[in-house]
DRENLUM-959969 format. One record per residue (C-alpha): x negated, y negated, z; residue in three letters; residue number from 1. Coordinates in nm, 2 decimals. Layout:
<gudrens>
     xx     yy     zz   r   k
      X      Y      Z ALA NUM
...
</gudrens>
This chain:
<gudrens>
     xx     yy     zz   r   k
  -0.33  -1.83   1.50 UNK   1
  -0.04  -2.00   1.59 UNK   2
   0.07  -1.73   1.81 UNK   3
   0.05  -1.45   1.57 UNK   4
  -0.04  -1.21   1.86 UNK   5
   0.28  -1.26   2.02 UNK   6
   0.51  -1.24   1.72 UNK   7
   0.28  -0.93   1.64 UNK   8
   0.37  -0.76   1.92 UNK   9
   0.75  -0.84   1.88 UNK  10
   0.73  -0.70   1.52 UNK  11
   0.52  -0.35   1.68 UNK  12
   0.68  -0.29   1.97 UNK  13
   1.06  -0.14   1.82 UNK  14
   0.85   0.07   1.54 UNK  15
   0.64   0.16   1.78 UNK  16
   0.94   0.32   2.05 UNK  17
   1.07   0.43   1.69 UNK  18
   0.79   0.66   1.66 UNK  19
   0.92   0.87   1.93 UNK  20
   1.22   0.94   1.84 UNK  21
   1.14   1.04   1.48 UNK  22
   0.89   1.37   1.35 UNK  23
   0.71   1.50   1.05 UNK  24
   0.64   1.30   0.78 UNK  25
   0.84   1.02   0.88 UNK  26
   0.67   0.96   1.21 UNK  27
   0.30   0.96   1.02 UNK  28
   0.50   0.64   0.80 UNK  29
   0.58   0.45   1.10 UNK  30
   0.26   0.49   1.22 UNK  31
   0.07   0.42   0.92 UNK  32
   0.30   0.10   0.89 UNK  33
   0.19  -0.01   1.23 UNK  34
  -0.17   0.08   1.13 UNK  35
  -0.14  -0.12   0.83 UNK  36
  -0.01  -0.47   1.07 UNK  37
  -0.28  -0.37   1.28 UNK  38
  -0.57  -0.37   1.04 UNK  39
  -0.38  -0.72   0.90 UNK  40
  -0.46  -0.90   1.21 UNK  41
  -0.83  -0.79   1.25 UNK  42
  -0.85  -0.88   0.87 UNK  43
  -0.71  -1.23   0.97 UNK  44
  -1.02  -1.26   1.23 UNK  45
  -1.28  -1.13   1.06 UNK  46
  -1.19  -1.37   0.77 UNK  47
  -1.16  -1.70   1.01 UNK  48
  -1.52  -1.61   1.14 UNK  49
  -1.71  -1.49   0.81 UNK  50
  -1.59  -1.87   0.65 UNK  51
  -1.68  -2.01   0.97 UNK  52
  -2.04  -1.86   0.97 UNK  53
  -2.06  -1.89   0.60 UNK  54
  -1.94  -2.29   0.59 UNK  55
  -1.71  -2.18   0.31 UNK  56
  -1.37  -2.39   0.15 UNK  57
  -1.08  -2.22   0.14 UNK  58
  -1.12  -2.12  -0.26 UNK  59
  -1.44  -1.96  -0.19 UNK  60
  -1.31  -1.77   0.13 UNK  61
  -1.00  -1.68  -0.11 UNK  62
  -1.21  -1.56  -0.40 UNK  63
  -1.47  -1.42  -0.20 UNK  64
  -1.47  -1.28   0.15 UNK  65
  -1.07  -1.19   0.17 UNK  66
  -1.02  -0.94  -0.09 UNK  67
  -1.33  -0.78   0.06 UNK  68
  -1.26  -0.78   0.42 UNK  69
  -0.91  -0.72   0.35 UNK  70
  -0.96  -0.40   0.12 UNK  71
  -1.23  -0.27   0.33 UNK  72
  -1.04  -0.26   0.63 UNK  73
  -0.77  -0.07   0.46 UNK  74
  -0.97   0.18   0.32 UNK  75
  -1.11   0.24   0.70 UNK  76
  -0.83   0.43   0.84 UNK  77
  -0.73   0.59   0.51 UNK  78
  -1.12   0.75   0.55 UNK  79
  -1.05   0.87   0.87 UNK  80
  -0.71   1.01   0.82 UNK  81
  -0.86   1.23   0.53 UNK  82
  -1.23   1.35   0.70 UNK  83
  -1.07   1.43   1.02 UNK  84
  -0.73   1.55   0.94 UNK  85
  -0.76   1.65   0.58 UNK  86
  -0.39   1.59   0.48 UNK  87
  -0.21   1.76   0.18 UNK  88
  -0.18   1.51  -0.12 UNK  89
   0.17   1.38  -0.01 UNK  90
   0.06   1.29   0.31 UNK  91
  -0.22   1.10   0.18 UNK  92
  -0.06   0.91  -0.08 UNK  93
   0.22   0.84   0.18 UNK  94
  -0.05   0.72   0.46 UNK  95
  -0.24   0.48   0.16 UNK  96
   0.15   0.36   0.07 UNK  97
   0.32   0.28   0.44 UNK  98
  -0.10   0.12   0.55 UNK  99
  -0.02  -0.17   0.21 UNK 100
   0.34  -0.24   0.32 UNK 101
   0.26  -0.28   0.69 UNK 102
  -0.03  -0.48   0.58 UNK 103
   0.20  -0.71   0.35 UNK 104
   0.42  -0.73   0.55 UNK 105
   0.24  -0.88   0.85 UNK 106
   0.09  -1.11   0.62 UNK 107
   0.39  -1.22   0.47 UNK 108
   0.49  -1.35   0.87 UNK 109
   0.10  -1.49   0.89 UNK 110
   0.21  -1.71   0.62 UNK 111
   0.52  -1.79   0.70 UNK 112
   0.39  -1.89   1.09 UNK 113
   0.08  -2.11   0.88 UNK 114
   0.31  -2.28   0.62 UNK 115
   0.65  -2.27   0.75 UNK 116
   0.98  -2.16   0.55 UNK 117
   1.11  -2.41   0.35 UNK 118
   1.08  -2.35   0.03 UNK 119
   1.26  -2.02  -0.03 UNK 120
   1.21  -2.01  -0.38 UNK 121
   0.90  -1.96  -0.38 UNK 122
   0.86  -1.75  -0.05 UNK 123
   1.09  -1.51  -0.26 UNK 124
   0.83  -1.52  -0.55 UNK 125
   0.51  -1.52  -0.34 UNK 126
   0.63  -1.22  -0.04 UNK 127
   0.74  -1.00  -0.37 UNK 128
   0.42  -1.08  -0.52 UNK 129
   0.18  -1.03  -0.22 UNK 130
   0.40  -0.69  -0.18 UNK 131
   0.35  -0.56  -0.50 UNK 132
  -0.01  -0.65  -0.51 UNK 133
  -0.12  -0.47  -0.23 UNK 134
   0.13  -0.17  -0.38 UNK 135
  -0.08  -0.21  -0.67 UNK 136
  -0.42  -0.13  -0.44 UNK 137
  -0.28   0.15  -0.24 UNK 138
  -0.16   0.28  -0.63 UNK 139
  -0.49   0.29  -0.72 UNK 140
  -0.69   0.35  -0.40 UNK 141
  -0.46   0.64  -0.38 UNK 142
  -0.47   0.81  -0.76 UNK 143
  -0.88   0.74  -0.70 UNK 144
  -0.90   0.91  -0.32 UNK 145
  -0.64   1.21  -0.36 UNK 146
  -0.79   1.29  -0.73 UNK 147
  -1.17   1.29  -0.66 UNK 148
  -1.14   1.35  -0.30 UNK 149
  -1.21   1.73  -0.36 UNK 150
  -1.52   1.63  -0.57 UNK 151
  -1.77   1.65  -0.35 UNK 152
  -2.02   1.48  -0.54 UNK 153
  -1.76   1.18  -0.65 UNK 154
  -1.65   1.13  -0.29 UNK 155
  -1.89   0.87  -0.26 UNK 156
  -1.91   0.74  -0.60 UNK 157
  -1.56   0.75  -0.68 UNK 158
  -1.45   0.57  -0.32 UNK 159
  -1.67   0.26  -0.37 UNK 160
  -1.56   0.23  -0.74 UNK 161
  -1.23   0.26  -0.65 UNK 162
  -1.27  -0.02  -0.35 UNK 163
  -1.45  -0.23  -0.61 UNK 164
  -1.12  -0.21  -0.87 UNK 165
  -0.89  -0.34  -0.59 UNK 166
  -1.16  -0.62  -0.43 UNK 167
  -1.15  -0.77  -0.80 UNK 168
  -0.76  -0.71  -0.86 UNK 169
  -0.72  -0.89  -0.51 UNK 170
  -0.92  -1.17  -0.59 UNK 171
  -0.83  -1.22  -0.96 UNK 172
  -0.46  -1.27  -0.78 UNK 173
  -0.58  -1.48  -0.46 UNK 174
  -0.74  -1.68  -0.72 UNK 175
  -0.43  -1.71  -0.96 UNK 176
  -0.14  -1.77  -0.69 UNK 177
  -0.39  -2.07  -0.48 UNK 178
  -0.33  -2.27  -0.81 UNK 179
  -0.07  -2.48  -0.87 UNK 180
   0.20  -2.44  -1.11 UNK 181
   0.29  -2.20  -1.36 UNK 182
  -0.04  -2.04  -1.29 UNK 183
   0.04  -1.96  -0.95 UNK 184
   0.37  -1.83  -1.03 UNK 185
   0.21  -1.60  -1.33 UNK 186
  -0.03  -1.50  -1.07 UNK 187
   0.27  -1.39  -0.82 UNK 188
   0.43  -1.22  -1.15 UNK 189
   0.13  -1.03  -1.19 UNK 190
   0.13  -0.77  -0.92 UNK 191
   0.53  -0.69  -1.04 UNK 192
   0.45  -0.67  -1.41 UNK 193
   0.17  -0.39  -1.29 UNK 194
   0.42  -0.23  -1.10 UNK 195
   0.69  -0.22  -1.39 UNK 196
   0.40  -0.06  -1.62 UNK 197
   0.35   0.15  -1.41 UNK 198
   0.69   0.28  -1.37 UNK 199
   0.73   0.29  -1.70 UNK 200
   0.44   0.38  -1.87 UNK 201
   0.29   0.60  -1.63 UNK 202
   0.55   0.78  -1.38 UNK 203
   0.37   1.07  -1.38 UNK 204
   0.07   0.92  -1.22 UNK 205
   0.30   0.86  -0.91 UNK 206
   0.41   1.26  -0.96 UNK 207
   0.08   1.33  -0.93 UNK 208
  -0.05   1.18  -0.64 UNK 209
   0.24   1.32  -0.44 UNK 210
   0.22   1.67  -0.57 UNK 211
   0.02   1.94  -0.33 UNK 212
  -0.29   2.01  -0.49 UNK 213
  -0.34   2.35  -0.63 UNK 214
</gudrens>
């Protein structure tokens, strides 16, 4: 991995002395960010040996096995955060946000380590895209989890539907920015153009998934 262990642990180790000197809310980010890195690096290994054991190219490991390890493994600690400590909305849709931007950021520096950092055009366009793209998951991992969460019979239902929306909005990008071109670029444009309809379109989804439920 090119030493990804030891530049992980340079990247944990001040949030992690951070986490003691902050509380409340902002201490459950920090830790979710740090979760988030974690889960990125187990995602990175159990991506290496699926294509290993499944002989596949790196379009078919793209397209394929990453958005669904990668998703699955987020959703893990988000699952356990909300059986075993059954947060309050915010908290939730704050512990789905910091997981995606410790995970993307983490891999941001995986690719970086792989590829190097020479082009900075286009490290510009692909670390905003990969950023907003896994913003776009936690967005609707979280509007899925917080508003059916207290459904007991869409809990299950309404969690693998949910992981199946983000596995296919992760590949349909993986697919679009390995591409050459314009196409990758419209692919790394993708995630931000969600985002901006989002923001504009439909703000009060975001009220909503950080407002205490009734």
């Amino acid at each position: 991995m090119n030493y990804i262990e030891n530049i992980f642990l340079c990247m944990v180790m001040p949030i992690l002395v951070a986490t003691f000197c902050v509380q409340d809310i902002r201490r459950g980010s920090l830790i979710f960010a740090l979760v988030g890195m974690s889960v990125c690096l187990c995602s990175a290994y159990i991506n290496t040996f699926l294509a290993g054991v499944m002989e596949a190219d790196a379009t078919s490991a793209t397209a394929n096995i990453t958005p669904m390890v990668e998703e699955s493994m987020k959703l893990l600690p988000v699952l356990f955060y909300l059986i075993v400590f059954e947060p309050s909305r915010p908290r939730a849709a704050n512990a789905i946000f910091m997981l995606s931007v410790g995970f993307a950021t983490f891999e941001n520096v995986c690719y970086l380590t792989a590829n190097g950092a020479a082009d900075i055009s286009y490290l510009l366009i692909r670390g905003a895209g990969t950023g907003a793209m896994h913003i776009v998951c936690a967005l609707l991992m979280g509007i899925g989890l917080i508003n059916m969460w207290n459904v007991s019979w869409l809990k299950v239902a309404g969690t693998l539907a949910m992981l199946g929306l983000v596995i296919i909005y992760h590949a349909i990008y993986n697919l679009l920015v390995s591409q050459t071109g314009w196409v990758s670029v419209l692919g790394s444009m993708l995630p931000l153009l969600t985002v901006a309809a989002v923001l504009i379109f439909a703000r009060n989804l975001l009220g909503n998934i950080y407002r205490d439920s009734p």
